[in-house]
C-alpha positions as a LaTeX table, in Angstrom:
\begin{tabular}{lrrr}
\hline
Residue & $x$ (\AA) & $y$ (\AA) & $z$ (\AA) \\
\hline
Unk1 & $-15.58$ & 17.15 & 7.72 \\
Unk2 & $-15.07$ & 20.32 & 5.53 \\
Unk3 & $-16.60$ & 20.37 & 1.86 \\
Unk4 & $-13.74$ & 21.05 & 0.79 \\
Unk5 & $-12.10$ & 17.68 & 1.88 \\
Unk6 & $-15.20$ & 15.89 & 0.65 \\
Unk7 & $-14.01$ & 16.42 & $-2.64$ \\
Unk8 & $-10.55$ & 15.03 & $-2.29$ \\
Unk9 & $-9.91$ & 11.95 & $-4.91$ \\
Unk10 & $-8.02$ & 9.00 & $-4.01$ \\
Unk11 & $-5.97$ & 5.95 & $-5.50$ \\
Unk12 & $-6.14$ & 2.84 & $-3.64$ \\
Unk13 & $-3.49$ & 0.33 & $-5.07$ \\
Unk14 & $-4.28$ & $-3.26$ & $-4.72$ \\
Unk15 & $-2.17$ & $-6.42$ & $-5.25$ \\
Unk16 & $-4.58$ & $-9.24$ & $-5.41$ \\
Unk17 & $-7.20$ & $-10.98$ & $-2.57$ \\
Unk18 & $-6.01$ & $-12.15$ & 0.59 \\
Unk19 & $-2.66$ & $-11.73$ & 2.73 \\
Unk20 & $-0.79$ & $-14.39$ & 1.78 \\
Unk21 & $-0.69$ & $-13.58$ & $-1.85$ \\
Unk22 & $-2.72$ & $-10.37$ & $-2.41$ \\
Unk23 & $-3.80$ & $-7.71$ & $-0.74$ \\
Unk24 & $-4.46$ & $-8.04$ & 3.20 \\
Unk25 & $-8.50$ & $-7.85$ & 3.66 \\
Unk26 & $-8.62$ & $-6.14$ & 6.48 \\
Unk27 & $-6.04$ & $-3.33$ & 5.51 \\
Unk28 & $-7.73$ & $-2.34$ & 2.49 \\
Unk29 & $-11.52$ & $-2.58$ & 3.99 \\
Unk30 & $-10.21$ & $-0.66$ & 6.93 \\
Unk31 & $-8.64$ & 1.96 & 4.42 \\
Unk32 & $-11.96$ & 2.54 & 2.32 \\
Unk33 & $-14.17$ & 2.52 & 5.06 \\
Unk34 & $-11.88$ & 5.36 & 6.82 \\
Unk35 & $-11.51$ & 6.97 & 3.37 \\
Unk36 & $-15.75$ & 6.97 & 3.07 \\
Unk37 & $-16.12$ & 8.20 & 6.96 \\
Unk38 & $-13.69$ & 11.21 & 6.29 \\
Unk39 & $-15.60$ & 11.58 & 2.82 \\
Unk40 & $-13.08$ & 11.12 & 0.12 \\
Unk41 & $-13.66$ & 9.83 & $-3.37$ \\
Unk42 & $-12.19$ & 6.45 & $-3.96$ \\
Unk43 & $-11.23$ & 4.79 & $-7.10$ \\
Unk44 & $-9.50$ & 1.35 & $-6.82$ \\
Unk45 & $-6.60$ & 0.27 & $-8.90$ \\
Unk46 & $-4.57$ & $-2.48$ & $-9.81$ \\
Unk47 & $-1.70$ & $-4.39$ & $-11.85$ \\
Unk48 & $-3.37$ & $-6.59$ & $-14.83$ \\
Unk49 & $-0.66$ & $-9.31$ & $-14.51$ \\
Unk50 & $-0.53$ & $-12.92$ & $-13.36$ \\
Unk51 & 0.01 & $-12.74$ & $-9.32$ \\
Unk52 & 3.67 & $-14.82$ & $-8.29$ \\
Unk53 & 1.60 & $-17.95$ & $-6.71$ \\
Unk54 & $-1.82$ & $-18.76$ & $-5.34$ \\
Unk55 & $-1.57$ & $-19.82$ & $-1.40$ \\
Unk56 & $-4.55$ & $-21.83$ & 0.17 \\
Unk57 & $-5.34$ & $-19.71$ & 2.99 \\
Unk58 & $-6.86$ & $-22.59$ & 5.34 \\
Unk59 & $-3.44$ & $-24.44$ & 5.25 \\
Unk60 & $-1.13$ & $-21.42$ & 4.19 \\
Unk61 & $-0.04$ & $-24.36$ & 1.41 \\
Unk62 & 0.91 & $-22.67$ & $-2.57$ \\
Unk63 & $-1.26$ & $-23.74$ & $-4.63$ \\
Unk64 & 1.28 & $-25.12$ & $-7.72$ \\
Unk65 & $-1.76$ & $-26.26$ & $-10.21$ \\
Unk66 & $-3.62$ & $-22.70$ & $-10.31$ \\
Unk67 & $-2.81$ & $-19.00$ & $-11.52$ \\
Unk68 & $-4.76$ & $-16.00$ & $-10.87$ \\
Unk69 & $-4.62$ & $-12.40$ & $-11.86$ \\
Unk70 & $-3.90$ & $-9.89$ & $-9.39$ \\
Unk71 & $-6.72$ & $-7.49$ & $-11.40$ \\
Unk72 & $-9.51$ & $-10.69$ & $-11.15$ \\
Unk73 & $-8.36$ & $-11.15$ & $-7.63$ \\
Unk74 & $-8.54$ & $-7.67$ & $-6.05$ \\
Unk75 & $-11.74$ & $-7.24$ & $-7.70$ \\
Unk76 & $-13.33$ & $-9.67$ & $-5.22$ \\
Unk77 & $-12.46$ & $-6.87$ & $-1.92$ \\
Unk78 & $-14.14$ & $-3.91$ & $-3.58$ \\
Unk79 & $-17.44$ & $-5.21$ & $-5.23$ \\
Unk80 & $-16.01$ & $-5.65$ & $-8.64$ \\
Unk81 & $-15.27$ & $-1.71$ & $-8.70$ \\
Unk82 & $-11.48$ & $-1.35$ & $-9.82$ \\
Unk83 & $-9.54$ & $-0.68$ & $-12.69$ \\
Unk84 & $-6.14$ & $-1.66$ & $-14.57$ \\
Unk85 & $-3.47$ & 0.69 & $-12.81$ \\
Unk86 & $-2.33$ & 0.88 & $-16.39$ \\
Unk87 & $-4.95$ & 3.05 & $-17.50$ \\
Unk88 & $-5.13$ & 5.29 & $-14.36$ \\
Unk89 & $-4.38$ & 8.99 & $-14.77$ \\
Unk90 & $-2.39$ & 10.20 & $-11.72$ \\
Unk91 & $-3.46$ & 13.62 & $-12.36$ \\
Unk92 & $-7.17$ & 12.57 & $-11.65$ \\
Unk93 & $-5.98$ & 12.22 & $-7.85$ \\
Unk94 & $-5.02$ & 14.03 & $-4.82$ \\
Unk95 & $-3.78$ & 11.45 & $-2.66$ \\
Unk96 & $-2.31$ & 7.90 & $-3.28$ \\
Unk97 & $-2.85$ & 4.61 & $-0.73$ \\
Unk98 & $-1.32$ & 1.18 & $-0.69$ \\
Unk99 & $-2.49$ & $-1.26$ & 1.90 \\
Unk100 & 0.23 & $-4.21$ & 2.71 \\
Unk101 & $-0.57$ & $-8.20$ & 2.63 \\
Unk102 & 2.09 & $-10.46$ & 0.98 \\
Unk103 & 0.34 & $-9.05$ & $-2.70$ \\
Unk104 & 2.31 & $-5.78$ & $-2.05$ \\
Unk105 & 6.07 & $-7.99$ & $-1.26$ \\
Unk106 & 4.99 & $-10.84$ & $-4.50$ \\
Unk107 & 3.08 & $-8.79$ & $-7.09$ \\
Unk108 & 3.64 & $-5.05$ & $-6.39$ \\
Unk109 & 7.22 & $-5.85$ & $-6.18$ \\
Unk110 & 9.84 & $-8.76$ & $-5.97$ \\
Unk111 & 10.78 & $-8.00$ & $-1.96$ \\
Unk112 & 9.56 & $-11.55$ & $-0.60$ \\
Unk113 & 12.08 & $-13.41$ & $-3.69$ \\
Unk114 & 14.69 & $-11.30$ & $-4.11$ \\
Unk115 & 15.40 & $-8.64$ & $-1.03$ \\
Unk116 & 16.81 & $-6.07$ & $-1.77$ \\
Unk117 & 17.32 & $-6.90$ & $-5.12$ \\
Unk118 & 13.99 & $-6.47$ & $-5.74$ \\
Unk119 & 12.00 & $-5.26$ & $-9.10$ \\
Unk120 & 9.06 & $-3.21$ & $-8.74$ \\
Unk121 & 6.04 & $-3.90$ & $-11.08$ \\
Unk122 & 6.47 & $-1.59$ & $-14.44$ \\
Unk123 & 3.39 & $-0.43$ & $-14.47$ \\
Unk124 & 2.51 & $-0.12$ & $-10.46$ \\
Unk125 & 6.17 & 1.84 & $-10.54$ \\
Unk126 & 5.39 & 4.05 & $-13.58$ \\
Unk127 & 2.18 & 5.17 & $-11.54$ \\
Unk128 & 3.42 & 5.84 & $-8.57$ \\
Unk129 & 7.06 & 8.00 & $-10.40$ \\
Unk130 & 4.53 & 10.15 & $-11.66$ \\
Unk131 & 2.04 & 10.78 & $-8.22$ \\
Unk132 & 5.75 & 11.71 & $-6.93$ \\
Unk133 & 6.96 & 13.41 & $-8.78$ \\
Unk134 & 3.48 & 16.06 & $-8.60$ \\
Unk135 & 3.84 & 15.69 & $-5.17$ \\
Unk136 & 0.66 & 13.40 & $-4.04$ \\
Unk137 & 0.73 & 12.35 & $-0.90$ \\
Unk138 & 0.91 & 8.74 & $-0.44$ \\
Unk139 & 0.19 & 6.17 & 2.38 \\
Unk140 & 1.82 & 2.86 & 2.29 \\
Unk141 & 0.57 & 0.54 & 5.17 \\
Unk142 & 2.02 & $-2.94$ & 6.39 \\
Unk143 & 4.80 & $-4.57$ & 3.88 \\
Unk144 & 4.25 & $-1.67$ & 1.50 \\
Unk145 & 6.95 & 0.78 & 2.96 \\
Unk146 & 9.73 & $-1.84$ & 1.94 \\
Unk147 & 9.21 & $-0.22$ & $-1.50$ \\
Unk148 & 10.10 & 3.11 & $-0.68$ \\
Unk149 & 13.97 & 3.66 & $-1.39$ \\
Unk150 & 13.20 & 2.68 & $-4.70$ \\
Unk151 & 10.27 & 4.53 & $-5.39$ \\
Unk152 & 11.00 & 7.71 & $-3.34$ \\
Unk153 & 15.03 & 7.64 & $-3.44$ \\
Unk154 & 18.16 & 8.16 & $-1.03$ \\
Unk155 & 16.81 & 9.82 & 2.23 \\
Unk156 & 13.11 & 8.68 & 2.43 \\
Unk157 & 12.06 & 8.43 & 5.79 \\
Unk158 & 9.69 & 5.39 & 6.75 \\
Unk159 & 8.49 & 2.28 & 8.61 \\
Unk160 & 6.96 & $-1.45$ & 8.88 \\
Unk161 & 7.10 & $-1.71$ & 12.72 \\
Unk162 & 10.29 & $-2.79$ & 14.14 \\
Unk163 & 11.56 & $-6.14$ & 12.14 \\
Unk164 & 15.23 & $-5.60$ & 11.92 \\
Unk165 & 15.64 & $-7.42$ & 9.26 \\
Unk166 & 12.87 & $-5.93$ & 6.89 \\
Unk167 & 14.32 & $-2.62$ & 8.08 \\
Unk168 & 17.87 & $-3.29$ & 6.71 \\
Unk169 & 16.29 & $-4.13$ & 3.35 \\
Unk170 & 14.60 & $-0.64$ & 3.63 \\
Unk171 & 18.35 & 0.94 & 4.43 \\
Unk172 & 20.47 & $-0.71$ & 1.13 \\
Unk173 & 17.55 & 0.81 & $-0.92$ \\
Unk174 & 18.11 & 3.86 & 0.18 \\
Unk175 & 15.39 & 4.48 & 2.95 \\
Unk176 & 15.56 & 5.51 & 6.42 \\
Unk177 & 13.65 & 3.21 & 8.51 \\
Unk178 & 12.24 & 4.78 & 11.85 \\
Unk179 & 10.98 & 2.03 & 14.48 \\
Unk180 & 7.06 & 2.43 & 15.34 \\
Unk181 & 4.18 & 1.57 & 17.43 \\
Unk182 & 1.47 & $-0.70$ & 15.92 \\
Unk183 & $-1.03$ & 2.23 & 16.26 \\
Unk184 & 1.52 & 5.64 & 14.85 \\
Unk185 & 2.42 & 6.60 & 11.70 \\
Unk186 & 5.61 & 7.64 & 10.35 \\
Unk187 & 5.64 & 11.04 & 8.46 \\
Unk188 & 7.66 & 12.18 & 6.01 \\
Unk189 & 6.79 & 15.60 & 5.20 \\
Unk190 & 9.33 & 16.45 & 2.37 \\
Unk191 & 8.57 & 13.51 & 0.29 \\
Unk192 & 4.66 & 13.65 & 1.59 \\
Unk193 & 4.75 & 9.58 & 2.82 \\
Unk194 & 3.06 & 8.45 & 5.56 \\
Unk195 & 3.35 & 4.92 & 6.66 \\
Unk196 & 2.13 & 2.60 & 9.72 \\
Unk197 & 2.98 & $-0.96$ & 10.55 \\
Unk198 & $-0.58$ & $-2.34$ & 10.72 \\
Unk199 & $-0.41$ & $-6.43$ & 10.72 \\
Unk200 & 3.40 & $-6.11$ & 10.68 \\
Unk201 & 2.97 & $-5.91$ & 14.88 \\
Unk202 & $-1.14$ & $-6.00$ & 15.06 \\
Unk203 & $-2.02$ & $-8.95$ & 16.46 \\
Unk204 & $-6.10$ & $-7.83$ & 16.25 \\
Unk205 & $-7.89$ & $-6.14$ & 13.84 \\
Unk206 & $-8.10$ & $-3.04$ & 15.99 \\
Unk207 & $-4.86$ & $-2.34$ & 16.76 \\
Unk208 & $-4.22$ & $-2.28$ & 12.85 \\
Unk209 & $-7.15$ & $-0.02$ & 12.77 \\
Unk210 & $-6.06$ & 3.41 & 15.13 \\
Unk211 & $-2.67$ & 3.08 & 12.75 \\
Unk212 & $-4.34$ & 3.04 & 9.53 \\
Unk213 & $-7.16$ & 5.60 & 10.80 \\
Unk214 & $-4.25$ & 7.78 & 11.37 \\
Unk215 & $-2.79$ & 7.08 & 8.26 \\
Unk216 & $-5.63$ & 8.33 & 6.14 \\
Unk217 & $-6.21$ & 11.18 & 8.13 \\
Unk218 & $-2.90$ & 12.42 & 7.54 \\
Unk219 & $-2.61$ & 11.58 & 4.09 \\
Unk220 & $-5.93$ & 14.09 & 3.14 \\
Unk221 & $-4.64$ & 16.38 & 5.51 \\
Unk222 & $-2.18$ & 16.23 & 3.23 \\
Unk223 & $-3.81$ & 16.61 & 0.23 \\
Unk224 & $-5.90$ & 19.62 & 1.39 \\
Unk225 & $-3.36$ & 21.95 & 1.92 \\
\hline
\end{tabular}
């Protein structure tokens, strides 16, 4: 890896711990370690709100009695190291990732309540309008993708696998939703976004893995021209 890559900064987006309500665990370890093996700088991010529901992950159950913060939560899959998405300057970074998990469809956005009606997260949105609009590159893995009519506009080309009826949401928002092996990545070279389908069609953890390797390599190949 050049020296010049080493120095390449960038965003991962978290939505909470855990892929029924948060971020998927092994997405976003996956992501990091391939982010530290190809030697980019990694700062952690996320939304300091209340996450929709809390989901007992032994008997996939919601948890009615008990609320948790999607900040609090995705501290717990990075050590502690990660910071209100609030306060993050997008200019600090050259690249932008989001792994999926339920988090990204309940707390990054509305998607798993309302469809394609869905809101986007103020502050999660008002980050990524600005990496846009300088032209990061971003990688959005899993669930994540569903998001990108509304963030990127008409025209954006992307995927989460081959779930018709995920895709359609992805098509009244404004996306173009291209059909894709577990282990490719979609790319999108005029709006720099680079997706994969990870645990939308992995069925082990490393089949989610050659996707999201590729995924990161692209996005700092990316970044470092």
């Amino acid at each position: 890896m050049s020296e010049e890559l080493n120095q390449l900064k960038v965003a991962v987006i978290l939505s909470g711990c855990g892929v029924y309500d948060g971020s998927e665990a092994y997405e976003t370890v996956l992501t990091l370690l391939c982010l530290d093996e190809m030697g980019a700088s990694v700062s952690c991010f996320a939304p300091n709100d209340k996450q929709l529901h809390v989901i007992n992950h032994l008997s996939g159950d919601e948890n009615t009695n008990e609320k948790r913060g999607i900040l609090q939560e995705s501290a717990r899959l990075v050590r502690g190291e990660i910071s209100d998405i609030s306060e993050a300057s997008v200019e600090a970074f050259d690249a932008v990732i989001v792994p999926g998990g339920y988090g990204a469809a309940k707390n990054l956005c509305t998607f798993a309540v309302d469809g394609a009606e869905m809101k986007i997260n103020i502050n999660f949105q008002s980050f990524m309008q600005q990496a846009i609009a300088l032209k990061k590159p971003i990688g959005l893995i899993c669930i994540a993708p569903v998001m990108s009519g509304l963030l990127f506009g008409k025209g954006v080309s992307c995927t989460i696998g081959t779930d018709e009826s995920t895709a359609d949401v992805i098509r009244a928002t404004g996306g173009i939703h291209k059909n894709c092996k577990v282990d490719e990545i979609c790319v999108d070279d005029e709006h720099r976004l680079v997706t994969t389908p990870a645990y939308m069609l992995a069925s082990r953890i490393s089949e989610a893995s050659k996707g999201i390797t590729k995924l990161v390599d692209k996005v700092l190949q990316m970044a470092n021209k």
